[in-house]
matplotlib code that plots the C-alpha trace (Angstrom):
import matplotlib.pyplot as plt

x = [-17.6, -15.7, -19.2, -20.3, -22.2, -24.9, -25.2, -28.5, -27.1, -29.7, -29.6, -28.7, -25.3, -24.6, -25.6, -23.0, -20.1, -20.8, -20.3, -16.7, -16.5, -16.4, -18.4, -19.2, -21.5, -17.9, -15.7, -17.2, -16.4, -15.6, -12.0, -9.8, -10.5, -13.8, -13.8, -11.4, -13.9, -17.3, -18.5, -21.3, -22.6, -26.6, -27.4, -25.7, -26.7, -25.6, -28.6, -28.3, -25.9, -26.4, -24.3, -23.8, -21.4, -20.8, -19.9, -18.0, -14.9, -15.0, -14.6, -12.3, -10.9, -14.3, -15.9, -18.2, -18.1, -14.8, -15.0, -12.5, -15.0, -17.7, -15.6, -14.7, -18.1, -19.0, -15.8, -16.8, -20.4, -20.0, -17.2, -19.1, -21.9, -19.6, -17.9, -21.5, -22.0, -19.1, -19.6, -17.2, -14.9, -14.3, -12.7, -13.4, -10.6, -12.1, -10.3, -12.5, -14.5, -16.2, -17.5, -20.1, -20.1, -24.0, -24.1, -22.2, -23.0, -21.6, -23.1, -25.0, -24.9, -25.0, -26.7, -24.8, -26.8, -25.4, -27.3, -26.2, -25.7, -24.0, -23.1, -21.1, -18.9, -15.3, -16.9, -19.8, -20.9, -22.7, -24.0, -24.1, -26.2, -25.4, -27.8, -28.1, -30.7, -33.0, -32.8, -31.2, -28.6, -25.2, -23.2, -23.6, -20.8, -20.5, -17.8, -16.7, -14.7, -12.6, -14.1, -10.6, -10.6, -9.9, -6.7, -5.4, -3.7, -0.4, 1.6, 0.9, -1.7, -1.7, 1.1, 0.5, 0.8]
y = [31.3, 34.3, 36.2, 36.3, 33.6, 34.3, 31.2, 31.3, 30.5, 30.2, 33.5, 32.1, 30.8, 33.9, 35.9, 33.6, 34.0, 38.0, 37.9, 37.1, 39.7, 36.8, 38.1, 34.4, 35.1, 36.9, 34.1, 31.3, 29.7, 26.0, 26.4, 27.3, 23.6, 23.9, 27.4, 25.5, 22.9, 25.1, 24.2, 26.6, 26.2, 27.3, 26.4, 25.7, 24.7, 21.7, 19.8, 20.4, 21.3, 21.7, 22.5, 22.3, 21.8, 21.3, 18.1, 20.1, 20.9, 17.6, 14.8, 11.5, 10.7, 8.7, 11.7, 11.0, 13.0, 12.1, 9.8, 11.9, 15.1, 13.7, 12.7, 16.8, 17.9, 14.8, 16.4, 19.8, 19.7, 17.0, 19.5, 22.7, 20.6, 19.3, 22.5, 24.5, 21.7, 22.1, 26.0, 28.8, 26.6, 23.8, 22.9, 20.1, 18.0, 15.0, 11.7, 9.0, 9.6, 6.5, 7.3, 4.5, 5.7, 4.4, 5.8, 8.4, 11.7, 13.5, 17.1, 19.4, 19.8, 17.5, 19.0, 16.8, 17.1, 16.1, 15.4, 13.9, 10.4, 11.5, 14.9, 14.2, 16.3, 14.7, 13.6, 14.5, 12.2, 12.8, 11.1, 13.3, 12.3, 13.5, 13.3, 14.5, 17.1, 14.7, 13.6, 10.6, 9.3, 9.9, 8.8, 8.1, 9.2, 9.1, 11.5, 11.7, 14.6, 15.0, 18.2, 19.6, 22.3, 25.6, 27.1, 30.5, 31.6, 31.8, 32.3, 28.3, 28.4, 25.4, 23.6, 20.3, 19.8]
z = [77.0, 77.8, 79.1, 82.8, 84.0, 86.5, 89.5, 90.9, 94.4, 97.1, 99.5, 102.9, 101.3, 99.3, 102.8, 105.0, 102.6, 102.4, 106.0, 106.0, 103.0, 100.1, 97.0, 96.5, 92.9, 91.6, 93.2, 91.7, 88.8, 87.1, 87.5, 84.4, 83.0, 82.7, 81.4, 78.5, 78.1, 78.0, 81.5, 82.8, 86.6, 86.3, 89.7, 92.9, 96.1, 99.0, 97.7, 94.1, 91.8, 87.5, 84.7, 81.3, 78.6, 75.7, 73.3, 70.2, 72.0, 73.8, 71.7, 71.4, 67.9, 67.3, 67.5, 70.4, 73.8, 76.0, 78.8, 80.6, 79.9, 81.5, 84.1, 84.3, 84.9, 87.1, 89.8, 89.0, 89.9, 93.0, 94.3, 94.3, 95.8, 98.7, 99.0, 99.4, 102.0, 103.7, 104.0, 104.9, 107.1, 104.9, 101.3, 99.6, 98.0, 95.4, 96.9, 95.0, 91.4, 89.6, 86.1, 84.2, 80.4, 79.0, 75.4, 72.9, 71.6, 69.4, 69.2, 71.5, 74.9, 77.9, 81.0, 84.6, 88.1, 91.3, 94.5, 97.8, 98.8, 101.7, 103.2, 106.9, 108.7, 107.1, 103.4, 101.2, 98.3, 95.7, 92.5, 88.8, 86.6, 82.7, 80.0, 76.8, 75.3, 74.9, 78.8, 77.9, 80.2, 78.9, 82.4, 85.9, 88.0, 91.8, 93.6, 97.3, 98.6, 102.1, 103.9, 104.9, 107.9, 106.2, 107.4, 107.6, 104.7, 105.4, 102.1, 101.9, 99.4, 96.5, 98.9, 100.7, 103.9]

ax = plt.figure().add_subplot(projection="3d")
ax.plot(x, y, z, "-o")
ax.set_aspect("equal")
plt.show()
């Protein structure tokens, strides 16, 4: 877990945050959550987004993958998506996330990808699918986020306005 993680980001968006100076490869991550819970981003892009993690480490007291960790890669994955959409002068903030739990697992590792249902100029949408490593469908999760203007930085960071 502690390792880098390579994103295979496609070149145009690694080119347009390089050009405000933003080593985007180095920036990104899955937040320190989903470092905690074993969450690694293999591919990244506005129409696609996949990651992986793992079921030991993320288990109710049944021993069968959380609801609530599914639900964790389901807002990871549709926010990078909606934030890649939104580009350089956007953020993306999750305002709406609906999670439908179809079966338990209880070991290995679950594979999510999100693609678009809607990508506008306010929101972006996008459904994850999770299945397990048999390519059985674990959950289906749909998340929209609000594509905020990105403001100067003005000491205000992690404050609401």
């Amino acid at each position: 877990m502690g390792e880098k993680h390579n994103v295979k980001f496609p070149q145009e968006i690694v080119d347009e945050y390089a050009s405000l100076g933003v080593d985007l490869p180095a920036l990104f991550s899955a937040g320190h959550l989903g470092t905690r819970m074993g969450i690694e981003i293999v591919e990244a892009a506005p129409d696609r987004v996949v990651g992986t993690m793992p079921v030991e480490g993320n288990t109710q007291p049944y021993g069968l993958l959380h609801g609530g960790a599914s639900a964790v890669l389901a807002e990871t994955l549709g926010s990078v998506g909606s934030m890649l959409h939104g580009g350089v002068s956007k953020i993306a903030v999750g305002v709406d996330l609906n999670c439908t739990h179809h079966r338990g697992v209880r070991s290995g590792l679950v594979t999510g990808v999100a693609t678009p249902v809607h990508r506008g100029r306010s929101t972006a949408t996008y459904e994850i699918v999770i299945s397990d490593e048999q390519g059985k469908r674990v959950c289906t999760a749909r998340l929209t986020c609000l594509l905020r203007d990105a403001a100067p930085d003005n000491g205000q960071a992690g404050k609401e306005s």
